[in-house]
Every structure is written in C-alpha cells, then in structure tokens.
N, C-alpha and C positions, 0 to 999 in steps of 0.2 A: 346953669342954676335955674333959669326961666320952668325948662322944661320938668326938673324936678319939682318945682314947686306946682307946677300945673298937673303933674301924675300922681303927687303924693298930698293928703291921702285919697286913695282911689275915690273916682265920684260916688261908688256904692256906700261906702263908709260916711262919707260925710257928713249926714245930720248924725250920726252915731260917736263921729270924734270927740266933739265936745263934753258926752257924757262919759263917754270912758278915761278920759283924762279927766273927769271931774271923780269920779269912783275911786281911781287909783292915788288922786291926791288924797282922797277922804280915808281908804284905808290904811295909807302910807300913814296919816298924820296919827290917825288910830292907834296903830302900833306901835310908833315912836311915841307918844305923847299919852296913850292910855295908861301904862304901868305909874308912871311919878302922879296921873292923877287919881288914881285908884289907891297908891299909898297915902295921896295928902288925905283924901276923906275915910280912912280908915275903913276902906274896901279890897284892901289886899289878897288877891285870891278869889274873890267873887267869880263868879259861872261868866260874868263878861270880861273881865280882867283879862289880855292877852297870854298875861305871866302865868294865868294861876297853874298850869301845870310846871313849870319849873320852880315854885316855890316850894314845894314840898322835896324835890330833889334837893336840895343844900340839906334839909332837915334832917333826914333820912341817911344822909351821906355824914353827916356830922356827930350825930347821934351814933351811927354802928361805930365810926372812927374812934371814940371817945372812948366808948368799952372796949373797941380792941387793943389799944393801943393803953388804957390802965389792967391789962392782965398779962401775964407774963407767958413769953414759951409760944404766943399766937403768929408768928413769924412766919412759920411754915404752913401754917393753918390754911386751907381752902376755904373757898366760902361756899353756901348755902342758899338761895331767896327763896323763901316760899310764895306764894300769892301769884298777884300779877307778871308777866314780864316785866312792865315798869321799873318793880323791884329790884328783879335784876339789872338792868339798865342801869336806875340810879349807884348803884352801886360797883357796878365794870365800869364805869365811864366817870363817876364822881370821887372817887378815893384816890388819893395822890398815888399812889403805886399800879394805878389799874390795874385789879388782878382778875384773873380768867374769873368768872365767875357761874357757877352751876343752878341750873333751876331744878325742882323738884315737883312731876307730875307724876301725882299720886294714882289716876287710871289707866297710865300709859298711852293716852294721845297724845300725839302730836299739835299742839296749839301755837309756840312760836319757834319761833330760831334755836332755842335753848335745847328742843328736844330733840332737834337734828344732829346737833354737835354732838361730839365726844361727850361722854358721861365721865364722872370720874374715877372709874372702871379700868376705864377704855383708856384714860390718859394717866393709868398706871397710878393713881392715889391709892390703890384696896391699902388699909392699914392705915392712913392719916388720917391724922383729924381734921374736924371741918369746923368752922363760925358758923350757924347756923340762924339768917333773919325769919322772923316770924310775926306778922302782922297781925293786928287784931287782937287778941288773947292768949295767954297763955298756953289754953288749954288746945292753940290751935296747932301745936303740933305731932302730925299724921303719926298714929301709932308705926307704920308700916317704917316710914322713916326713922322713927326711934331705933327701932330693932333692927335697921340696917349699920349701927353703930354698937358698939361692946357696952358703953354706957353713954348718957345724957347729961349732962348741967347745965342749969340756967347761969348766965353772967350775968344780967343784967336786964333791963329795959328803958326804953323813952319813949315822948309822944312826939309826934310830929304832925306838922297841921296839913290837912289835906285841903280845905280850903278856908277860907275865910273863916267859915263858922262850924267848921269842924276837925277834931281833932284826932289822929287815929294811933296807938301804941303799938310799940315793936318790942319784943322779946326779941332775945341775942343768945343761944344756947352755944355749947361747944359739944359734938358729937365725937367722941373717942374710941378710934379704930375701926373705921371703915370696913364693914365685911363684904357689903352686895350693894346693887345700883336696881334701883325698877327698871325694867323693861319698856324700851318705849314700842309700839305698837308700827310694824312697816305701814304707811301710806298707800292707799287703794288706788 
C-alpha cells in the first residue's frame, strides 16, 4: 500500500491533481444539479441549460404521437422526418413502438446515417403510405416529396419548443402510395 501511495499520482501530475479533481467535481455537480436549477428560475432550455437539447425531444415525440394515434388506419404507416437528423432521432428512439424511421434528402447527399440506410424503396414500402414530419411551415414540404406519393394530406400540426425562448411548429401530413424514393448520391 506504501508503495502505491508513493507512485500514484505520478510526480508529473501532481500539482495538476488537485485541479482536475476540482473540474470534474464542478462539472459533475453542473450536470446533475444544473437542469432542477434551470427549471426552478424558469430557464428551462437556455443555451446553458445541460437539458436543453432533450427537452424538445418529449415535445416533438408527444405531439407526432397524438396525431397519429387520433387518426385512423396509421398502423402500417411508415414515417417520414424532414429537416434535421435530430428529427428523425427524436422520433426512432422516442415513440413507444420505435419505428424504423426514414429521412428525406431532397439533393441527394449524403449528410447523416439516414442516407446510407435502406430507403423505403429498397425496404419494399413502394405503395404504402407514409406520416409524414415537417418542421417549420406548412409550406415546407419539398414539392419533389409530394409527388413521390399519389396524393398529400395535412393531419394536423403542433409546436414544440426548441428552446426556452423559442418555439418551433410541426406539420404531420399522410403521403398515400408511395411511387419513387430520391436517389442518394454514392460517397467520393
């Protein structure tokens, strides 16, 4: 035990110990102890807030669930995320069924994980319908997507906050019958 105590921590480290274990206790306490104090002063979500990226996931998650689950026949339905990955993310990983979920890149790069996969082409969908997320506006969805389906309907919309002091809305269409998939672009 002597000898451990006498090696450890190395002599180079040692005026350096006490800062790093003073660091890690500070960010430790940070992230346990920042989120319940960010919600008691009604900063929930702020750019320092550790949470603020997962608070927008329940929303987002909660909100598509709601339209899907008060319309009928969406059982078989694939999904859709436009925008961000995020999007899709909150959505494969936060809906109690986690269901495969498909991104849609409208120039054909390759930007996350979503464009590598299977398209739902390729995983035999042609002809079903799809839920279809759409962030920001109405008007923001891509003509080209439209007409990759027989016909479009809106179901619904909600907002959900993306941070504290901002709010951002989601349209939910249903695209019926799937004809074609964009092309993603092979990798250089």
């Amino acid at each position: 035990a002597e000898t451990f105590k006498r090696a450890f921590p190395p002599v180079s480290w040692r005026k350096l110990f006490p800062i790093a274990v003073s660091v890690t206790i500070a960010l430790c306490g940070f992230f346990y102890f920042g989120p319940p104090v960010f919600a008691a002063i009604g900063l929930s979500g702020h750019k320092a807030d550790p949470n603020r990226r997962i608070i927008q996931h329940a929303e987002v998650v909660e909100g598509f669930d709601n339209i899907r689950s008060n319309i009928p026949n969406t059982e078989s339905d694939f999904i859709i995320a436009l925008g961000h990955r995020d999007t899709a993310s909150h959505l494969a990983f936060g809906l109690p069924d986690q269901p495969r979920v498909y991104r849609w890149q409208p120039n054909g790069k390759i930007i996350s994980q979503y464009e590598v996969w299977k398209n739902p082409i390729e995983d035999g969908l042609k002809g079903a319908n799809a839920l279809i997320l759409v962030n920001g506006s109405e008007k923001g969805l891509p003509k080209e997507l439209a007409t990759s389906f027989e016909s479009i309907e809106l179901l619904g919309s909600y907002e959900a906050r993306r941070r504290y002091d901002q709010v951002t809305k989601h349209f939910v269409f249903r695209g019926i019958n799937l004809k074609r998939w964009n092309e993603v672009a092979s990798p250089q």
